[in-house]
N, C-alpha and C positions, 0 to 999 in steps of 0.2 A: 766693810762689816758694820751691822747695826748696831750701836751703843743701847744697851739696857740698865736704865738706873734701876735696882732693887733696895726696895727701904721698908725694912722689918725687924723689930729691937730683938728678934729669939735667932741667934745665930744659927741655927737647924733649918732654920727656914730658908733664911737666906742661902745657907749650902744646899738644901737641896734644889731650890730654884734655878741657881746657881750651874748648875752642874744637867740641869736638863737643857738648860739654856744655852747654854756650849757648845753643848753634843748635836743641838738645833744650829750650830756655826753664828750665835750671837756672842758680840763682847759684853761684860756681864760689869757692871761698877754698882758694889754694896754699899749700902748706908744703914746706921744703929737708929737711928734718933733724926728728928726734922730737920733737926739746924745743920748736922752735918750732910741732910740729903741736899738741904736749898744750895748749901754750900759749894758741891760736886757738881749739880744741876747746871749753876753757872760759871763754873770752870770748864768741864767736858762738854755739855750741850750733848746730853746724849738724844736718839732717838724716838724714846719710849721709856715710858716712868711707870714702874709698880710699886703701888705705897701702902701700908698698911695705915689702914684707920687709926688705930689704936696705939699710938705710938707714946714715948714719957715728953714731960715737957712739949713743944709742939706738937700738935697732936697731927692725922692723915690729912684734915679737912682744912688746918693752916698751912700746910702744907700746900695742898692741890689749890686752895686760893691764889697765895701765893706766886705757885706758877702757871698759872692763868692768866693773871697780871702780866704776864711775861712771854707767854710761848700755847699755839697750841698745841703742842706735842699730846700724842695719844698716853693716856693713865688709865691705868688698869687698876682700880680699890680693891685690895684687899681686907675682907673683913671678918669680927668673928662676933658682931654686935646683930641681934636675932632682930632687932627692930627697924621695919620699912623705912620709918622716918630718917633714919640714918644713913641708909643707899641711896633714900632717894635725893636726901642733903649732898653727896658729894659728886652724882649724876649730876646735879643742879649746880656745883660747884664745874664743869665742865667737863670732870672725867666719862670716859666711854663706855667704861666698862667694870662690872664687880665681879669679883667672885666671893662665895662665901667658907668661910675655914669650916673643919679640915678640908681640904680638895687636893684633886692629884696635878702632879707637875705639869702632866701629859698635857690636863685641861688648861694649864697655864701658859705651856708652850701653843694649843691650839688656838687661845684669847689673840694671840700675840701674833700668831699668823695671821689671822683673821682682820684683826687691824689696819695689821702692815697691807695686808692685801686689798681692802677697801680703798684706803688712801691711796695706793698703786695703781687702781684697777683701770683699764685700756679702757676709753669707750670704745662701743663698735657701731654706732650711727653717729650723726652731728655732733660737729664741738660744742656748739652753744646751745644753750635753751637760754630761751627768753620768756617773762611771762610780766605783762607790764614794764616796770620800771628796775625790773631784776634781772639781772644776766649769770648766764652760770657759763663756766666755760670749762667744760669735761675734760682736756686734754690737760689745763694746766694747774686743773682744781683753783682754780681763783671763782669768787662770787663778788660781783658789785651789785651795790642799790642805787640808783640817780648816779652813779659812774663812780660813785666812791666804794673802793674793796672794805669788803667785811671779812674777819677772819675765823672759818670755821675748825673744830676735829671733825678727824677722818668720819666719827658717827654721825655726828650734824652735818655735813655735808652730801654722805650716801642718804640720809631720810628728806630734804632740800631736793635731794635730785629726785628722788623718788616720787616725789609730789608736784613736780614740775613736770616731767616726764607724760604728767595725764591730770593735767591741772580741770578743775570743778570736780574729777572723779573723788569718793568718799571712801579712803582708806579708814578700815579696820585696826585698831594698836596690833591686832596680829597680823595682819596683814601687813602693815609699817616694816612689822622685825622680821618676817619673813622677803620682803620684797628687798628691804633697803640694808638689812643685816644676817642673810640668809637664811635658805627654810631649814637649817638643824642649831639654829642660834638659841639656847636656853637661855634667855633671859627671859625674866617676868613683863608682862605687857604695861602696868603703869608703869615702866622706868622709859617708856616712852614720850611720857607724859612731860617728864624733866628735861629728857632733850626738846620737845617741842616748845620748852618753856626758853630753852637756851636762847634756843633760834628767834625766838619773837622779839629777845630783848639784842638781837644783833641784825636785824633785816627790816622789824616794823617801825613806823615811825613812832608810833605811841603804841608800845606792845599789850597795854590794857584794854585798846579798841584796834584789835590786830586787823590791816585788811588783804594780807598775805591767806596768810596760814589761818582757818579759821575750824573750830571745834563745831561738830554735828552730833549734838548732844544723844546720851545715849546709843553712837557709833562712834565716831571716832575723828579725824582731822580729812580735811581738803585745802589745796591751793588753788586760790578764787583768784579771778581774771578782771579786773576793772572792764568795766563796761566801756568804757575810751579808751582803753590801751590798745 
């Protein structure tokens, strides 16, 4: 059974989350506060982490540093903070995914599927893609660069493959969320932008002069193919 850390200081929340989460056959481990989530976090080693942003004392975004530092486990933000700048801080912090308060459980159990199912998902052609000096290997979701493993979340790793899969082609940000996080994924298209930001500083050598992943200004992203590879 999946372990699910829930960390939201309004106990309502947490029961309701709670209680949809179950009924979906997840184990469910609550947290008030940051220090008791880091706390739980590495005693249990759950599978999946939903944090609220806005938490007393450590706030969502020390939080999610934190265990980034430590694990990529898929996070799911919770938040109820109206300004971009702030999603797109904990997207950029490594979490996968946000949702915005109030929302229904439903959608919180379907984040959470979605996830799990990403990081799960069977390929159904070749294990590997290769594209230069980068290897992806589908079946065991491992990514090395120059033969050293880099460690991605399950989102960085489906938009990686995504672009690998049809490398010089010039994906769209909606295109990205539809092809790489499926076509009924409601998420806003610049939170694409955070995870390609992820990816650059754990695949390129100098992610300021990326020669992966490169932006087609006014469209959107491509993975470029050295010309000797």
């Amino acid at each position: 059974m999946k372990k699910i850390l829930v960390v939201d200081d309004e106990p309502q929340i947490v029961r309701v989350i709670r209680v949809y989460l179950e009924r979906a056959g997840f184990q469910v481990i609550p947290a008030a506060n940051g220090e008791e989530a880091l706390s739980l976090f590495r005693r249990e080693r759950p599978d999946f982490v939903i944090l609220d942003l806005n938490l007393p004392g450590m706030d969502g975004l020390d939080v999610a540093r934190a265990i980034r530092r430590e694990s990529n486990v898929p996070i799911l933000m919770l938040t109820a903070r109206v300004e971009e700048v702030d999603r797109i801080t904990g997207l950029e912090l490594g979490a996968d995914d946000y949702v915005t308060k109030p929302f229904s459980p439903r959608e919180i159990v379907a984040r959470v599927r979605a996830i799990f199912r990403r990081a799960a998902e069977t390929p159904t052609e070749t294990e590997r893609l290769r594209v230069g000096n980068l290897e992806i290997d589908l079946v065991q979701h491992t990514v090395t660069v120059d033969g050293k493993p880099v460690n991605l979340t399950p989102t960085e790793f489906a938009l990686l493959v995504t672009l690998a899969r049809h490398p010089r082609r010039v994906f769209t940000r909606l295109q990205l969320l539809e092809n790489a996080l499926g076509t009924d994924y409601p998420g806003y298209e610049r939170t694409i932008d955070a995870h390609i930001k992820n990816l650059r500083a754990k695949i390129e050598p100098n992610p300021r002069r990326p020669t992966y992943i490169q932006t087609v200004f006014g469209v959107g992203y491509k993975l470029e193919v050295a010309e000797d590879a």
